[in-house]
TORVEXSE-420237 format. One line per field, with one value per residue: x, z, y of N, C-alpha, C in turn; residue in one letter; residue number from 1. Coordinates in Angstrom, 2 decimals, decimal comma, always signed. Atoms other than C-alpha are relative to their C-alpha. Layout:
TORVEXSE-420237
n.px: (X; ...)
n.pz: (Z; ...)
n.py: (Y; ...)
ca.px: (X; ...)
ca.pz: (Z; ...)
ca.py: (Y; ...)
c.px: (X; ...)
c.pz: (Z; ...)
c.py: (Y; ...)
type: (a; ...)
seq: (NUM; ...)
//
This chain:
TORVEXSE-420237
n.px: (-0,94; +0,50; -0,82; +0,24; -0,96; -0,81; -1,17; -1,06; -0,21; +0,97; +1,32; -0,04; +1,03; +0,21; +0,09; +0,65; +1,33; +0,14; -0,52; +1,26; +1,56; -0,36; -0,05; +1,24; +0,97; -0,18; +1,31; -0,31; +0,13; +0,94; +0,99; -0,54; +0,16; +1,66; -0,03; -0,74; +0,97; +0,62; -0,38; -0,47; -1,36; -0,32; -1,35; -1,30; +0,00; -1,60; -0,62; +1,05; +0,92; -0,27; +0,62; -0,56; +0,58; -0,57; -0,09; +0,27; +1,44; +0,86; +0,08; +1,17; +0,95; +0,13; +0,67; +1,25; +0,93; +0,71; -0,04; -0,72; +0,56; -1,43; -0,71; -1,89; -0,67; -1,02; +0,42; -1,25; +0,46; -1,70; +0,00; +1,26; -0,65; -1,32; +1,28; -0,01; -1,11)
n.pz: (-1,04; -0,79; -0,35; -1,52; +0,18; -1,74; +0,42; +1,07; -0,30; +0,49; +0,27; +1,27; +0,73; +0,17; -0,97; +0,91; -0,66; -1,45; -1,12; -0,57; -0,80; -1,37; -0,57; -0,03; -1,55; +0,00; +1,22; +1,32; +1,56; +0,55; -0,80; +0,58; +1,34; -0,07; -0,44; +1,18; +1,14; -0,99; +0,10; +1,43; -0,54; +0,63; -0,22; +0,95; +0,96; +0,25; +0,54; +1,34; -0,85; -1,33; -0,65; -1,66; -0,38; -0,10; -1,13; +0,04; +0,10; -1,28; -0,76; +0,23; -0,42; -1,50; -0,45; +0,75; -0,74; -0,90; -0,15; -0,21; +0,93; +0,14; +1,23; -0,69; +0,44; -1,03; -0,75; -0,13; -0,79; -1,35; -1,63; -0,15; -0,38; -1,54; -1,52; -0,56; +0,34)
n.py: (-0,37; -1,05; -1,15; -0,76; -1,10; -0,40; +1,23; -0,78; -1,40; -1,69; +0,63; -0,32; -0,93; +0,88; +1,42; +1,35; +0,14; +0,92; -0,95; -0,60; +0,83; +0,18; -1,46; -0,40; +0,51; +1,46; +0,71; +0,98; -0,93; -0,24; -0,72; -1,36; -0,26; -0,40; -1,56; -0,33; -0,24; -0,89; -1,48; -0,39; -0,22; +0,28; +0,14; -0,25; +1,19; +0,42; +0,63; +0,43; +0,72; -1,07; -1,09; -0,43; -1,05; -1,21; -0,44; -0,69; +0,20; +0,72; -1,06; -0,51; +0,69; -0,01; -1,29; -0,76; +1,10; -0,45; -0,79; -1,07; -0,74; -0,70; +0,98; +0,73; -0,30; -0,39; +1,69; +0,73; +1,75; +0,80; -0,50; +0,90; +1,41; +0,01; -0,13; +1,27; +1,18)
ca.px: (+15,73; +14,92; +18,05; +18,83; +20,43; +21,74; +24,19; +25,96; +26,17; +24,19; +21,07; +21,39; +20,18; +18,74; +17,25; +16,11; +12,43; +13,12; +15,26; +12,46; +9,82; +12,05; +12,76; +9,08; +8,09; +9,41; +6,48; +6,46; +7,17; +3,97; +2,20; +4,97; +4,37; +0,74; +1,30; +3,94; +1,41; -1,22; +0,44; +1,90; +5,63; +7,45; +10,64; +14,27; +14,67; +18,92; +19,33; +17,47; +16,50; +16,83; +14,87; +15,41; +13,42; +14,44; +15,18; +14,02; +10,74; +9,92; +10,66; +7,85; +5,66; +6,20; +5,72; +2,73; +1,03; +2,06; +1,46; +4,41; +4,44; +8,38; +10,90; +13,99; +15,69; +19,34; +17,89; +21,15; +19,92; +24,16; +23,26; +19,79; +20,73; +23,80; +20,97; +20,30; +23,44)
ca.pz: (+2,93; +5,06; +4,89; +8,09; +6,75; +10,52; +9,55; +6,85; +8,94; +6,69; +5,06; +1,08; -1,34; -2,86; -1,12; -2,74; -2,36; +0,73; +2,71; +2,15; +3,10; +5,92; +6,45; +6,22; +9,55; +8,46; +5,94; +3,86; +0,57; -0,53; +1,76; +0,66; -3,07; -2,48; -0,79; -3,51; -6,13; -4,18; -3,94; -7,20; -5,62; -8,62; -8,29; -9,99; -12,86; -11,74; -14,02; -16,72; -13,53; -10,29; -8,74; -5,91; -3,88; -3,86; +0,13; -0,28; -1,73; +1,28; +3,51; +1,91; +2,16; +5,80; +6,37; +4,53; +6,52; +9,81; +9,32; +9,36; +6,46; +6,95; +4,46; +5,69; +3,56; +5,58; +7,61; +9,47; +8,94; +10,15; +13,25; +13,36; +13,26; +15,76; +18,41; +18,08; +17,30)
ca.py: (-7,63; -4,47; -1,78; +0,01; +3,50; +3,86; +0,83; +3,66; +6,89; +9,40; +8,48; +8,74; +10,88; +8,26; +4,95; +1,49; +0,67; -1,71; +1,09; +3,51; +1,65; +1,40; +5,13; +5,94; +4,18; +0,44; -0,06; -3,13; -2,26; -3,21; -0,82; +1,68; +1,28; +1,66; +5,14; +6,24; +5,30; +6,97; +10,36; +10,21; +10,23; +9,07; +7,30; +7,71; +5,39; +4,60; +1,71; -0,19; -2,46; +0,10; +2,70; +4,59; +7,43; +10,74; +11,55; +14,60; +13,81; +11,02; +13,75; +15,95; +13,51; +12,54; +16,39; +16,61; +13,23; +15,09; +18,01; +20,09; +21,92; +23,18; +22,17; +19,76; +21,48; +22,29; +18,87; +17,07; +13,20; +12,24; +14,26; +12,97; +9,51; +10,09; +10,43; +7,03; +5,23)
c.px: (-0,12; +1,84; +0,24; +0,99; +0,70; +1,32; +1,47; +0,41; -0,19; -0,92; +0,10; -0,80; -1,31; -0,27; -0,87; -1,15; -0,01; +0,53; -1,03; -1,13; +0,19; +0,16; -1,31; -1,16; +0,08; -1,17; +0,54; +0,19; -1,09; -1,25; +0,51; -0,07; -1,55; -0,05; +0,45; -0,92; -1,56; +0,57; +0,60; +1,47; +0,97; +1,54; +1,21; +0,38; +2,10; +0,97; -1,11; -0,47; -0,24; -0,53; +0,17; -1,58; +0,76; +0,02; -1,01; -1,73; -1,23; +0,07; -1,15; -1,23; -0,55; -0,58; -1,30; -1,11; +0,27; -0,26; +0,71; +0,48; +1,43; +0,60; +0,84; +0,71; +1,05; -0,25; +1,39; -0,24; +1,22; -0,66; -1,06; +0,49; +1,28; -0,69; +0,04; +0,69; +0,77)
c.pz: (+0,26; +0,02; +0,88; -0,32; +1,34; -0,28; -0,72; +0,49; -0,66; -0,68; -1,66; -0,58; -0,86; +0,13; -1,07; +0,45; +1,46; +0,96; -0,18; +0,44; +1,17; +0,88; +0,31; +0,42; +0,02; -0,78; -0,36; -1,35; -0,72; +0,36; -0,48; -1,98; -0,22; -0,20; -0,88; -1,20; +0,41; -0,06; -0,84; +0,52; -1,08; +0,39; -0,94; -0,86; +0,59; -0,99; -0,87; +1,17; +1,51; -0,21; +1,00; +0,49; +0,48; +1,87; +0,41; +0,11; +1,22; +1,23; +0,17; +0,02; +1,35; +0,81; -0,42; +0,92; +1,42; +0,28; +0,06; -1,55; -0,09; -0,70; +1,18; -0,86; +1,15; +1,55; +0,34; +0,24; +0,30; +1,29; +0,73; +0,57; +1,15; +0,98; +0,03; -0,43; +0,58)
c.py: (+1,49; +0,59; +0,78; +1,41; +0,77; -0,69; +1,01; +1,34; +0,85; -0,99; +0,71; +0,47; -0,73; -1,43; -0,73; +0,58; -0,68; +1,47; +0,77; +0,00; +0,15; +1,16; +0,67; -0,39; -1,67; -0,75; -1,14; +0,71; -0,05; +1,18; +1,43; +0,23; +0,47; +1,66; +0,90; -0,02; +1,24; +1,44; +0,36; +0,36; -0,70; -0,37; +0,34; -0,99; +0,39; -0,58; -0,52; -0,56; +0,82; +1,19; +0,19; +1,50; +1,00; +0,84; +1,01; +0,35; -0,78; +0,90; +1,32; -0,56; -0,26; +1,62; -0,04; -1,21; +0,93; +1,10; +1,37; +0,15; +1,07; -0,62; -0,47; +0,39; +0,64; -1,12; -0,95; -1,57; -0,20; +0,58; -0,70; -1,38; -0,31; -0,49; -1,41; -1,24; -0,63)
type: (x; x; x; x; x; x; x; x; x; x; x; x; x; x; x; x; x; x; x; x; x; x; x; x; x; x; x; x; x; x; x; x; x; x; x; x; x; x; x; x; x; x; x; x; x; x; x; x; x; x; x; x; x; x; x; x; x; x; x; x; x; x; x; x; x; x; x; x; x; x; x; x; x; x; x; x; x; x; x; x; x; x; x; x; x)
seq: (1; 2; 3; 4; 5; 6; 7; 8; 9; 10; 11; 12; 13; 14; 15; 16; 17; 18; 19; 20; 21; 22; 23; 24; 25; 26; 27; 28; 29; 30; 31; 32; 33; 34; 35; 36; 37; 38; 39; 40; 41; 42; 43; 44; 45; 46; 47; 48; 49; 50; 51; 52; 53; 54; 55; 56; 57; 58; 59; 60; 61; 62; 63; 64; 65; 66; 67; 68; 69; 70; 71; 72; 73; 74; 75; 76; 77; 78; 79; 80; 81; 82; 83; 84; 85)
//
């Protein structure tokens, strides 16, 4: 089941594997675990069974695939997401 962090009005610090797959262009998760393994993007151990991805980190990534090379640090995803709510 695909997560739509639009649904919650801010986008957590912390997202499952399905919602980030989903934040990071609607991947499958297998396409997004690939990539994650692939760039060595290590997830957040939450629970003995739960992992999450660090916002922050899929954000550096996405910069770093297109190119922009600025932090999102001070980054308004509520405002962001407003746009298309």
């Amino acid at each position: 089941m695909k997560r739509n962090p639009q649904k919650y009005g801010f986008v957590p610090r912390v997202m499952s594997e399905d919602m980030a797959a989903y934040y990071c262009g609607n991947l499958s998760v297998g396409t997004f675990r690939t990539a994650m393994q692939r760039e060595a993007i290590e997830p957040v151990k939450l629970s003995t069974n739960r992992i999450g991805y660090m916002t922050e980190d899929l954000d550096a990534w996405l910069d770093r695939l297109s190119g922009n090379h600025s932090s999102s640090e001070g980054f308004d995803h509520a405002a962001e997401f407003a746009k298309y709510g």
